[in-house]
PDB file of N, CA, C, O and CB in Angstrom:
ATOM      1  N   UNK A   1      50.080 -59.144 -39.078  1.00  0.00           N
ATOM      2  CA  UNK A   1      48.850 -58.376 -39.130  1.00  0.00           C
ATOM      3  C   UNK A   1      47.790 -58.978 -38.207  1.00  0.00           C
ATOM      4  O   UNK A   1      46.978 -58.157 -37.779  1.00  0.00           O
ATOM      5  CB  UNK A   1      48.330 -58.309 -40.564  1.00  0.00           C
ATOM      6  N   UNK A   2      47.620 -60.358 -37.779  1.00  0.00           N
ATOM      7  CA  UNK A   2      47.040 -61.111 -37.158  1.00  0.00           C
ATOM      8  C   UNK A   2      46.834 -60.803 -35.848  1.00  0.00           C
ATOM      9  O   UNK A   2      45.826 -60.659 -35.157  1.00  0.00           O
ATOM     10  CB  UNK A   2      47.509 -62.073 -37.320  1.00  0.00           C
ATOM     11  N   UNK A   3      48.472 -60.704 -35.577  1.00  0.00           N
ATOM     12  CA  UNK A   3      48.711 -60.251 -34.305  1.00  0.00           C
ATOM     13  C   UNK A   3      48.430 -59.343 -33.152  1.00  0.00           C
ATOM     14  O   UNK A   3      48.407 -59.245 -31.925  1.00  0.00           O
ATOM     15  CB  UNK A   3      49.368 -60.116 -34.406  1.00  0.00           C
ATOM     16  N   UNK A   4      48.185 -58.607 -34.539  1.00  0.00           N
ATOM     17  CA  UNK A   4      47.758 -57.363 -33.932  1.00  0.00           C
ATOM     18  C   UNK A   4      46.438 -57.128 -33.921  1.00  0.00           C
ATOM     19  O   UNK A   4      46.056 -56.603 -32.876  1.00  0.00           O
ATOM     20  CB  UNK A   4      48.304 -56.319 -34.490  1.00  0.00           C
ATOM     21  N   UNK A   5      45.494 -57.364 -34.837  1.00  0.00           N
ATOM     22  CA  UNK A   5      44.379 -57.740 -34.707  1.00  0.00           C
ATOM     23  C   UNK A   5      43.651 -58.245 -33.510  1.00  0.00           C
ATOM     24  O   UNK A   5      42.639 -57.775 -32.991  1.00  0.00           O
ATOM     25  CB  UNK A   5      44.363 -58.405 -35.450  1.00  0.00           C
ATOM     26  N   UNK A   6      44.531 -59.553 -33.078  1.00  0.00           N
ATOM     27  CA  UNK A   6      44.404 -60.639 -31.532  1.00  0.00           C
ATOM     28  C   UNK A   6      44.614 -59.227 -30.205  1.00  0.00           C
ATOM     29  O   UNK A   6      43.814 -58.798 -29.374  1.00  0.00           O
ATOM     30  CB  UNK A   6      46.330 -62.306 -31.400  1.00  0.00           C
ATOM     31  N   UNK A   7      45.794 -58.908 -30.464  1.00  0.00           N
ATOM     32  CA  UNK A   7      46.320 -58.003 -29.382  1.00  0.00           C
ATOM     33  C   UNK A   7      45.575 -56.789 -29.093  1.00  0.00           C
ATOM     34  O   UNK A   7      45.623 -56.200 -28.014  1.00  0.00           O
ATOM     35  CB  UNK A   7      47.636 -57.588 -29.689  1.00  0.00           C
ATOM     36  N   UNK A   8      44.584 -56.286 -30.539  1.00  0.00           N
ATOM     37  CA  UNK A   8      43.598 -55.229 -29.883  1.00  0.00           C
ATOM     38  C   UNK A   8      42.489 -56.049 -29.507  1.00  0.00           C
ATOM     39  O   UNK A   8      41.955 -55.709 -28.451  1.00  0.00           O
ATOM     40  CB  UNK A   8      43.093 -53.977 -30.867  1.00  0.00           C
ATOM     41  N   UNK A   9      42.045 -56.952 -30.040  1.00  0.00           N
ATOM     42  CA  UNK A   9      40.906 -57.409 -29.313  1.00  0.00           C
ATOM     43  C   UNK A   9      41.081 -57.917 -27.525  1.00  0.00           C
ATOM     44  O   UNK A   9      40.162 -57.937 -26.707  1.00  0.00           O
ATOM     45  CB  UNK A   9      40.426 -58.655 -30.250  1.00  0.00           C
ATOM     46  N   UNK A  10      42.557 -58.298 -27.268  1.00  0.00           N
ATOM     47  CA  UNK A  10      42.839 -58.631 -25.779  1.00  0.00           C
ATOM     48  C   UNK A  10      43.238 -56.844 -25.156  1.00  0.00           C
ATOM     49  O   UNK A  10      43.993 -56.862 -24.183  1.00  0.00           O
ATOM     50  CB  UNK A  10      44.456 -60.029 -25.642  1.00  0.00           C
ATOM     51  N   UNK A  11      43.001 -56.063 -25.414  1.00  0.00           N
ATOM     52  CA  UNK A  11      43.163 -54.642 -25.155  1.00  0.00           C
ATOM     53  C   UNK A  11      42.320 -54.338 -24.820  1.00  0.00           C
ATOM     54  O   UNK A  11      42.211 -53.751 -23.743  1.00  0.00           O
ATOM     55  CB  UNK A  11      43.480 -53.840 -25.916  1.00  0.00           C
ATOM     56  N   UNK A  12      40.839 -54.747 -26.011  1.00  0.00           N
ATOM     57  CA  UNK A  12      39.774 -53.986 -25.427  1.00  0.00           C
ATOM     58  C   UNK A  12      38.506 -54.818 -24.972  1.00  0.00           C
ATOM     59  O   UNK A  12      37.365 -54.404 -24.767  1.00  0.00           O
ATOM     60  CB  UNK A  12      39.370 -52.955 -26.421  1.00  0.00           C
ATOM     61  N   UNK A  13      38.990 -56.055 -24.872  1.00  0.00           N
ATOM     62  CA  UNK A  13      38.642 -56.816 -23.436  1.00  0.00           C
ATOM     63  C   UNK A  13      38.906 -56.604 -21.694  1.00  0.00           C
ATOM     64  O   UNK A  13      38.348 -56.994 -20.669  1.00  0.00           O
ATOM     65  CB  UNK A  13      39.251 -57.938 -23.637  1.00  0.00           C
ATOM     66  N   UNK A  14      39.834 -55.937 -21.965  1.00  0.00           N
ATOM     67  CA  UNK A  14      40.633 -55.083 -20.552  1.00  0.00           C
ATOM     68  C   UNK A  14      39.802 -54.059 -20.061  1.00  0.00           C
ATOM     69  O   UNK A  14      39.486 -53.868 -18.886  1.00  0.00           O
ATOM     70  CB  UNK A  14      42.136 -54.239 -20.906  1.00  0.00           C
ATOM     71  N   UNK A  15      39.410 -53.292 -21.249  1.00  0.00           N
ATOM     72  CA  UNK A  15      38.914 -51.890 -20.506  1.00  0.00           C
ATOM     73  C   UNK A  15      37.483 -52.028 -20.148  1.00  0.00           C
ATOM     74  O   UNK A  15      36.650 -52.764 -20.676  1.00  0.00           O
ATOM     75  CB  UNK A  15      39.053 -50.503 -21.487  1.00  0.00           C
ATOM     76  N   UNK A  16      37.385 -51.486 -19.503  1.00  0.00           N
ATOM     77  CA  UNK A  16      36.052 -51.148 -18.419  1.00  0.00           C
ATOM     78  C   UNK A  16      35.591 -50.129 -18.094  1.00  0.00           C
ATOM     79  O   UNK A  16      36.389 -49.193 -18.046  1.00  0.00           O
ATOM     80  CB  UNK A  16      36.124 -51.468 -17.279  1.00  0.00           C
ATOM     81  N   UNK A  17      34.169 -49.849 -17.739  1.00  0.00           N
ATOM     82  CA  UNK A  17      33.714 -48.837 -17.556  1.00  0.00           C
ATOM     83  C   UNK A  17      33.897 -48.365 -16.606  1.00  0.00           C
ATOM     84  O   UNK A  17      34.260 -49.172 -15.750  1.00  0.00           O
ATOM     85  CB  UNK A  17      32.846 -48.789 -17.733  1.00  0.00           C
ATOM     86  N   UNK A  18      33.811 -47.174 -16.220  1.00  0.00           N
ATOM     87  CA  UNK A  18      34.208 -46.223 -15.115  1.00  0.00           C
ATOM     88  C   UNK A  18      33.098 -45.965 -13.617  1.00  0.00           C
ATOM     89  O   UNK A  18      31.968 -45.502 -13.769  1.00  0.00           O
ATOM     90  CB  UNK A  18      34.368 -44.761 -15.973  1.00  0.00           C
ATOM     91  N   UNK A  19      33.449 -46.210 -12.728  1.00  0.00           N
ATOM     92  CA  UNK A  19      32.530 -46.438 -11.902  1.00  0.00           C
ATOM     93  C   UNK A  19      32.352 -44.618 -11.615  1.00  0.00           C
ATOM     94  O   UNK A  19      33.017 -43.641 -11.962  1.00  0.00           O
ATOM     95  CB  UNK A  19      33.018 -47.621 -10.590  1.00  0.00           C
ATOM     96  N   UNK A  20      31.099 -44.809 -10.807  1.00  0.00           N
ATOM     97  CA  UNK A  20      29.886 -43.360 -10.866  1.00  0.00           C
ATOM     98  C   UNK A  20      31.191 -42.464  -9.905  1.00  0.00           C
ATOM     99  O   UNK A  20      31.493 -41.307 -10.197  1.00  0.00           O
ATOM    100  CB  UNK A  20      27.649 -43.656  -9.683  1.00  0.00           C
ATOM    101  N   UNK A  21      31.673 -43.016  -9.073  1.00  0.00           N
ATOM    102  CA  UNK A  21      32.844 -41.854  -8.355  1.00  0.00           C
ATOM    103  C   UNK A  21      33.791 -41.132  -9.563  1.00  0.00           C
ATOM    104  O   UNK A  21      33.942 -39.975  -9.956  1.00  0.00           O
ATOM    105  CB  UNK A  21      34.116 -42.804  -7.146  1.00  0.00           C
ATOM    106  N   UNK A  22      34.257 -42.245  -9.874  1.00  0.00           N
ATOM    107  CA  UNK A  22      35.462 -41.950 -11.076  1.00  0.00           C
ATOM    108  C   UNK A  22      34.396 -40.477 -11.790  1.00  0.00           C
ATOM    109  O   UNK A  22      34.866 -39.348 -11.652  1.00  0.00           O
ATOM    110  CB  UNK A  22      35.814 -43.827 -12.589  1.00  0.00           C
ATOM    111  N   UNK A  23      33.340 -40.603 -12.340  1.00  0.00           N
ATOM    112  CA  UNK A  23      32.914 -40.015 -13.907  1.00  0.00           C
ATOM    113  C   UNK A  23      32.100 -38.580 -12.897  1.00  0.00           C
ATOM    114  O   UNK A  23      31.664 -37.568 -13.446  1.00  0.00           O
ATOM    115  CB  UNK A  23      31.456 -41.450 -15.266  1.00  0.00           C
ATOM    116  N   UNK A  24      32.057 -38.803 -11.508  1.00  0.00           N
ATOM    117  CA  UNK A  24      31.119 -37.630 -10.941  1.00  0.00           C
ATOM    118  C   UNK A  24      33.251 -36.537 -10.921  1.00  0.00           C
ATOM    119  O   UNK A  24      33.439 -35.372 -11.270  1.00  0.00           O
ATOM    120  CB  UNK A  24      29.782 -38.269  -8.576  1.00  0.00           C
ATOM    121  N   UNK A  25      34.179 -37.395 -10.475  1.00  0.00           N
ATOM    122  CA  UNK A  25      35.188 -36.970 -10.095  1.00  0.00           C
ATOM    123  C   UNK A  25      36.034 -35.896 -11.369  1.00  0.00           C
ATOM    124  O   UNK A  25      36.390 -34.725 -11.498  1.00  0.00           O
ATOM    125  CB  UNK A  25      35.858 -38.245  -9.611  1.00  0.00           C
ATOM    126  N   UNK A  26      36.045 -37.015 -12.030  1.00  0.00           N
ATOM    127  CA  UNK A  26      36.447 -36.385 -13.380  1.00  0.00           C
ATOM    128  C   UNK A  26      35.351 -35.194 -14.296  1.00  0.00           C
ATOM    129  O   UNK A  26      35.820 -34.528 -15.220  1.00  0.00           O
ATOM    130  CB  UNK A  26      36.668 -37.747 -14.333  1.00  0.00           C
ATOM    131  N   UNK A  27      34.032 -35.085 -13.917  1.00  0.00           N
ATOM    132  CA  UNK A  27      33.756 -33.783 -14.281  1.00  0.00           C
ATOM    133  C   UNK A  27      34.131 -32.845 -13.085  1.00  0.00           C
ATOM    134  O   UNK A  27      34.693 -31.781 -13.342  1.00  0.00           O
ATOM    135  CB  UNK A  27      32.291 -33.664 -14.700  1.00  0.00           C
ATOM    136  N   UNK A  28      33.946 -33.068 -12.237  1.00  0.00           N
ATOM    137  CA  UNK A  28      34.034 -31.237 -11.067  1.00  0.00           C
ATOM    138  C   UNK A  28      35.578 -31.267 -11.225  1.00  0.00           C
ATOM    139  O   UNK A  28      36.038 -30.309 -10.605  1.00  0.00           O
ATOM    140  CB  UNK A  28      33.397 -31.241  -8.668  1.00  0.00           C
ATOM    141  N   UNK A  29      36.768 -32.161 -11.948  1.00  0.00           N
ATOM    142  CA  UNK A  29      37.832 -31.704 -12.176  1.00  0.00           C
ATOM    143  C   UNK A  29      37.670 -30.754 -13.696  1.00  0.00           C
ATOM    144  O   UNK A  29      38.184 -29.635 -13.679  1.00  0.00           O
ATOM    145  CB  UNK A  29      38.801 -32.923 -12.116  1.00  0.00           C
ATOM    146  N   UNK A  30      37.131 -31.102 -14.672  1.00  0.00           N
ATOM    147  CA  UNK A  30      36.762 -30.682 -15.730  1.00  0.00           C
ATOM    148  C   UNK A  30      35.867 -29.111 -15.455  1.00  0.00           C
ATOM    149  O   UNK A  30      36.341 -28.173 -16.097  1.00  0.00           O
ATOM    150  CB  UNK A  30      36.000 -31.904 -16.361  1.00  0.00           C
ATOM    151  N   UNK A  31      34.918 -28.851 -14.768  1.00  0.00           N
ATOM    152  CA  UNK A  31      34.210 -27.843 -14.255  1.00  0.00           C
ATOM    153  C   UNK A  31      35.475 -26.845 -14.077  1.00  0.00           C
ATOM    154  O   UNK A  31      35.699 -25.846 -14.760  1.00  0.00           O
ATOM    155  CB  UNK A  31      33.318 -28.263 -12.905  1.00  0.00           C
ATOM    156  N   UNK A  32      36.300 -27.378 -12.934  1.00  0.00           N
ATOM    157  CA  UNK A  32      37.504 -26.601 -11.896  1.00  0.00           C
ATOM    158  C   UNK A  32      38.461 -25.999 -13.018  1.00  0.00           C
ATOM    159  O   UNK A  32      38.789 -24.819 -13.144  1.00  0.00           O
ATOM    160  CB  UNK A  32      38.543 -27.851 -10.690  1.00  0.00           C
ATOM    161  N   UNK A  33      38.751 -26.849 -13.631  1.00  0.00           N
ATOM    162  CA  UNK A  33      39.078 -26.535 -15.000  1.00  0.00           C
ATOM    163  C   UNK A  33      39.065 -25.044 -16.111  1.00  0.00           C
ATOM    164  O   UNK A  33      39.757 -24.085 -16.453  1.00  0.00           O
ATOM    165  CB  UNK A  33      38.285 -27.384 -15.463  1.00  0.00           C
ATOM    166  N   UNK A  34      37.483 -25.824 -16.374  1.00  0.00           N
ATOM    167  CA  UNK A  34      37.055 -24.499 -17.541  1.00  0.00           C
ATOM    168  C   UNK A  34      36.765 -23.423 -16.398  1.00  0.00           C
ATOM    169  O   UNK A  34      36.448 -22.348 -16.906  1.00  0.00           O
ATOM    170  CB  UNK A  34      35.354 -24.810 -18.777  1.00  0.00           C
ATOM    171  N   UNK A  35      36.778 -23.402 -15.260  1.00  0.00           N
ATOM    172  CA  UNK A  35      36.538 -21.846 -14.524  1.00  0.00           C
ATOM    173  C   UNK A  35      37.770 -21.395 -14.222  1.00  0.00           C
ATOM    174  O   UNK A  35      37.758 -20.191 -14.482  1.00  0.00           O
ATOM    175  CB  UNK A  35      35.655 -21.776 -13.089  1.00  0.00           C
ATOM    176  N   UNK A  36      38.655 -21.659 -13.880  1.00  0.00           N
ATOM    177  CA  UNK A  36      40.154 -21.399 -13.551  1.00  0.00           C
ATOM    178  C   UNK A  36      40.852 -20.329 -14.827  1.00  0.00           C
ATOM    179  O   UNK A  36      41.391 -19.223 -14.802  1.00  0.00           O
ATOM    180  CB  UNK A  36      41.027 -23.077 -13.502  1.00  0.00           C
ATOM    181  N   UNK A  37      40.500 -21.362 -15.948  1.00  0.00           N
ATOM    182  CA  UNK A  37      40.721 -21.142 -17.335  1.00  0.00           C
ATOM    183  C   UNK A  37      39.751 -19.852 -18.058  1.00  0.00           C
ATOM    184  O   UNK A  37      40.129 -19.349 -19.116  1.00  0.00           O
ATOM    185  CB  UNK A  37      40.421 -22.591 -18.023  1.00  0.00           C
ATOM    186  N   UNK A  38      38.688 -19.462 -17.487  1.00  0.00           N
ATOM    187  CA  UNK A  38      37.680 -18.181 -17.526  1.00  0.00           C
ATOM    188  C   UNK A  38      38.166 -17.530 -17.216  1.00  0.00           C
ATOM    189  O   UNK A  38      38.555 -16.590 -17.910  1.00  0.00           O
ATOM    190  CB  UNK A  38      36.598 -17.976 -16.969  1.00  0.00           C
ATOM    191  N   UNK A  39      38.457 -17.709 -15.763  1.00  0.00           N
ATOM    192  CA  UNK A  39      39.312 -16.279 -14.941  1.00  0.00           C
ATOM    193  C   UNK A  39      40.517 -15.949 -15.621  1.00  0.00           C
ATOM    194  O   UNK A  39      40.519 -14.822 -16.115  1.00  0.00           O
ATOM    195  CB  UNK A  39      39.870 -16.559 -13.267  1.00  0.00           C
ATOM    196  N   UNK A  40      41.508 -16.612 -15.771  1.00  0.00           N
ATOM    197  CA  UNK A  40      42.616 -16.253 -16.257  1.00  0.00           C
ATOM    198  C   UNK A  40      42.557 -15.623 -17.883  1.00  0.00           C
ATOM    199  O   UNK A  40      43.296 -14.669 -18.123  1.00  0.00           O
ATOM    200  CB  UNK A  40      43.438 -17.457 -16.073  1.00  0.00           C
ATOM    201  N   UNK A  41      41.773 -16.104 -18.865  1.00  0.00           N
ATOM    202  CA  UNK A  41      41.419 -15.359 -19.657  1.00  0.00           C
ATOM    203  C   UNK A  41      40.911 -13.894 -19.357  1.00  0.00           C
ATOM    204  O   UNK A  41      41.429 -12.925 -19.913  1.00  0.00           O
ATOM    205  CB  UNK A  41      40.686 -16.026 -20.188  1.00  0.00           C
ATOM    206  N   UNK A  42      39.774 -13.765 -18.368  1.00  0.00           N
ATOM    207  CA  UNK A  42      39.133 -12.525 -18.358  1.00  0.00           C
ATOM    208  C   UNK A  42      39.886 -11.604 -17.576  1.00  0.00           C
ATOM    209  O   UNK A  42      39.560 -10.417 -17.567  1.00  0.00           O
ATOM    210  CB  UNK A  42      37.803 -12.615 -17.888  1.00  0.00           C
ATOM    211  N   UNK A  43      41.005 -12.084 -16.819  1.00  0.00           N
ATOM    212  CA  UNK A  43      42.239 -10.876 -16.405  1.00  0.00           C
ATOM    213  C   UNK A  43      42.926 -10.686 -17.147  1.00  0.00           C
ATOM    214  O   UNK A  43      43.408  -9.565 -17.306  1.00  0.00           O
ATOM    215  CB  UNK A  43      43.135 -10.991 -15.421  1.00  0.00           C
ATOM    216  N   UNK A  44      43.233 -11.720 -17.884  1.00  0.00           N
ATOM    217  CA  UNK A  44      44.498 -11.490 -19.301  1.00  0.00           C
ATOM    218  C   UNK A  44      43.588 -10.292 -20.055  1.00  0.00           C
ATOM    219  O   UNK A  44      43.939  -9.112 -20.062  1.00  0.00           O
ATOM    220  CB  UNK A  44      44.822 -13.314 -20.703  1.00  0.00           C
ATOM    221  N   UNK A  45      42.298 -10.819 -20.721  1.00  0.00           N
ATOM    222  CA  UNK A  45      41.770  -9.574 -21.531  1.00  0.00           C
ATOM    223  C   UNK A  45      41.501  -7.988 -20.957  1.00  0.00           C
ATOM    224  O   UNK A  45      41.467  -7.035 -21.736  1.00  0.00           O
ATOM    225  CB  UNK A  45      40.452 -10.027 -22.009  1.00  0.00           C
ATOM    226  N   UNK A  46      41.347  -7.868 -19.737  1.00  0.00           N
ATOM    227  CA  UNK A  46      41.525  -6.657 -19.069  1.00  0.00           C
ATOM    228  C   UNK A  46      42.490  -6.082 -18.908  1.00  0.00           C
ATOM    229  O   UNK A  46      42.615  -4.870 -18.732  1.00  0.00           O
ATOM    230  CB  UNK A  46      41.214  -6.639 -18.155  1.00  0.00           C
ATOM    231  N   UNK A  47      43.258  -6.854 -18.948  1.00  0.00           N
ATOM    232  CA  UNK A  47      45.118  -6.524 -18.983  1.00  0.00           C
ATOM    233  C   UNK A  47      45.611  -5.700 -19.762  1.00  0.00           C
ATOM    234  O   UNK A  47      46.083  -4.567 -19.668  1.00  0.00           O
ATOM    235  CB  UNK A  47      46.040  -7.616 -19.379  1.00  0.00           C
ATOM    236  N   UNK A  48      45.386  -6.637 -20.775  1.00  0.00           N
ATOM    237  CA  UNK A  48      46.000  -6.484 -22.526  1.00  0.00           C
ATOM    238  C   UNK A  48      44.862  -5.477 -22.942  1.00  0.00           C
ATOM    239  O   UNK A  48      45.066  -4.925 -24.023  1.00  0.00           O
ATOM    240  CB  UNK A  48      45.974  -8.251 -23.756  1.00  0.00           C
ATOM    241  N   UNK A  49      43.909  -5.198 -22.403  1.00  0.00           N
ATOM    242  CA  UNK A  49      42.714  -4.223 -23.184  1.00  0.00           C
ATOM    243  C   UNK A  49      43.512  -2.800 -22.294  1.00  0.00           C
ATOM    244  O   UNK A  49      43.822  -1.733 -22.825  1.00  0.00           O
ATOM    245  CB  UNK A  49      40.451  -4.695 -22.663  1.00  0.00           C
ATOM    246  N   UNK A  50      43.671  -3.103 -21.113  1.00  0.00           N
ATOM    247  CA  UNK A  50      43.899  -1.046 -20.409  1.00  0.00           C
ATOM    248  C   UNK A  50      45.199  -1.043 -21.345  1.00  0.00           C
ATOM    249  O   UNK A  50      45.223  -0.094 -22.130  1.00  0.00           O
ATOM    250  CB  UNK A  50      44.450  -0.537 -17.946  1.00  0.00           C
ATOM    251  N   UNK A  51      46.327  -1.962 -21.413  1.00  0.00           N
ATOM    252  CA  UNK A  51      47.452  -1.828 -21.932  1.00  0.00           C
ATOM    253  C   UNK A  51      47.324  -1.340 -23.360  1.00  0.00           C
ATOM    254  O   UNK A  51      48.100  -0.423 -23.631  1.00  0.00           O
ATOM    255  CB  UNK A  51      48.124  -2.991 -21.786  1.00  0.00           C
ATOM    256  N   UNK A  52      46.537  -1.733 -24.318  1.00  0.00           N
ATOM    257  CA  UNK A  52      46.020  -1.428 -25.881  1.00  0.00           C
ATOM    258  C   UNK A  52      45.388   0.082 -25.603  1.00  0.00           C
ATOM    259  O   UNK A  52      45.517   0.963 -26.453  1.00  0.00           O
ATOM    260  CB  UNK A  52      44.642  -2.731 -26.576  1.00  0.00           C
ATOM    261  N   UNK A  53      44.661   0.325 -24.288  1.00  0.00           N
ATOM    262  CA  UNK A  53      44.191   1.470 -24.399  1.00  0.00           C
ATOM    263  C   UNK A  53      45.614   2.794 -23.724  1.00  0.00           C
ATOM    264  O   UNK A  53      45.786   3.860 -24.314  1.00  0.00           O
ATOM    265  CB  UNK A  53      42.619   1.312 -23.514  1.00  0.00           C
ATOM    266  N   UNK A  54      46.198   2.514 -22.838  1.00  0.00           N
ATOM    267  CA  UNK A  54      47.380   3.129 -22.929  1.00  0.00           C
ATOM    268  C   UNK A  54      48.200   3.710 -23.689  1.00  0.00           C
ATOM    269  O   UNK A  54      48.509   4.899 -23.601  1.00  0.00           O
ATOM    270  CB  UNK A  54      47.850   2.684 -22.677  1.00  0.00           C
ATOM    271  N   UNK A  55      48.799   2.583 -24.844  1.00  0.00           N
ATOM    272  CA  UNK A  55      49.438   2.942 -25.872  1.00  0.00           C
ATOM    273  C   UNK A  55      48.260   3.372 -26.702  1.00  0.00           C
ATOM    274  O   UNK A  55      47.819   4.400 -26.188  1.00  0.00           O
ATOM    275  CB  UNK A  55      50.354   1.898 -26.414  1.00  0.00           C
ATOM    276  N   UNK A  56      47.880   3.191 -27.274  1.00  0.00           N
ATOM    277  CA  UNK A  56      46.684   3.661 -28.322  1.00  0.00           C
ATOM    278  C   UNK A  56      46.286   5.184 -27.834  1.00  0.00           C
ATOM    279  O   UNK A  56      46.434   5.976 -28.764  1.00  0.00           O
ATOM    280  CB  UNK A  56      45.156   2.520 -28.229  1.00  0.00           C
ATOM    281  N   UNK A  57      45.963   5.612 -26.993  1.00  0.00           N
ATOM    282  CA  UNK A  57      45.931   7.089 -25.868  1.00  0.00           C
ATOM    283  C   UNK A  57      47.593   7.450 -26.399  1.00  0.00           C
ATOM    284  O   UNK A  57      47.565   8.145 -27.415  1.00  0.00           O
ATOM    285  CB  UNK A  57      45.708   6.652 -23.504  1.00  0.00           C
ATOM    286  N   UNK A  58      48.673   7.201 -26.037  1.00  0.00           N
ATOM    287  CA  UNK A  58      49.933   7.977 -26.406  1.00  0.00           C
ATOM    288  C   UNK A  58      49.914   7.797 -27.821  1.00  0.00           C
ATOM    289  O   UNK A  58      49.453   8.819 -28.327  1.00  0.00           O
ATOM    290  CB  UNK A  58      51.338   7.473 -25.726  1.00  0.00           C
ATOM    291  N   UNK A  59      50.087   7.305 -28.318  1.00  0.00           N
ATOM    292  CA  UNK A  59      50.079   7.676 -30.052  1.00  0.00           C
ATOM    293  C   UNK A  59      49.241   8.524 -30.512  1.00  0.00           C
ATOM    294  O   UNK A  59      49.563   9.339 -31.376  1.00  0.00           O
ATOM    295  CB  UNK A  59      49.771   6.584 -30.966  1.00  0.00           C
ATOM    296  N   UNK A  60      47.852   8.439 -29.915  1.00  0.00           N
ATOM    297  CA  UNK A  60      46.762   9.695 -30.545  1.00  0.00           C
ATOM    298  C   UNK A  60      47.443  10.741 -29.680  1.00  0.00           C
ATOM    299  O   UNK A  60      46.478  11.442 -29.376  1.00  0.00           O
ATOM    300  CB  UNK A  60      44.757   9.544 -30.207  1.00  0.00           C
ATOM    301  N   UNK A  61      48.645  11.358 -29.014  1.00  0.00           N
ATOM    302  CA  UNK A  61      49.064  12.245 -28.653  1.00  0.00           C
ATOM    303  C   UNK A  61      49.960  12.666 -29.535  1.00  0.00           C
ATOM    304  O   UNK A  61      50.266  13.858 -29.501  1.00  0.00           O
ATOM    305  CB  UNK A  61      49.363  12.118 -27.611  1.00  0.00           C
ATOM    306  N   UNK A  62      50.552  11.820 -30.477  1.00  0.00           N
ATOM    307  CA  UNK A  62      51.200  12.831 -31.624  1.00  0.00           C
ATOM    308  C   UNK A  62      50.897  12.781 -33.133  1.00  0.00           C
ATOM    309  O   UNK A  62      51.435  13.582 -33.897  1.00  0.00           O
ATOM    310  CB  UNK A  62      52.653  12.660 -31.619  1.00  0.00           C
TER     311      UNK A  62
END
């Protein structure tokens, strides 16, 4: 139990903070991200919405 105790404290002696490139880098990947992820939602829902309105239009035909 000791051990491990020792072994996280030499773990998180290791880590370090992230320099200003790293944290500017990793959001406009995060940005690129959630917009990629917008678009593809908001074509999927246009998709699946004419398609719902398609079928939904032939069934109110009988």
């Amino acid at each position: 139990m000791l051990d491990f105790f020792y072994d996280s404290l030499d773990t998180l002696k290791k880590v370090r903070k992230p320099s200003t490139k790293e944290v500017i880098d990793l959001t406009l990947v995060i940005f690129f991200v959630v917009i990629i992820a917008a678009i593809l939602f908001a074509v999927m829902d246009g998709l699946f919405g004419k398609l719902y309105s398609m079928f939904y239009d032939m069934m109110k035909g009988y």
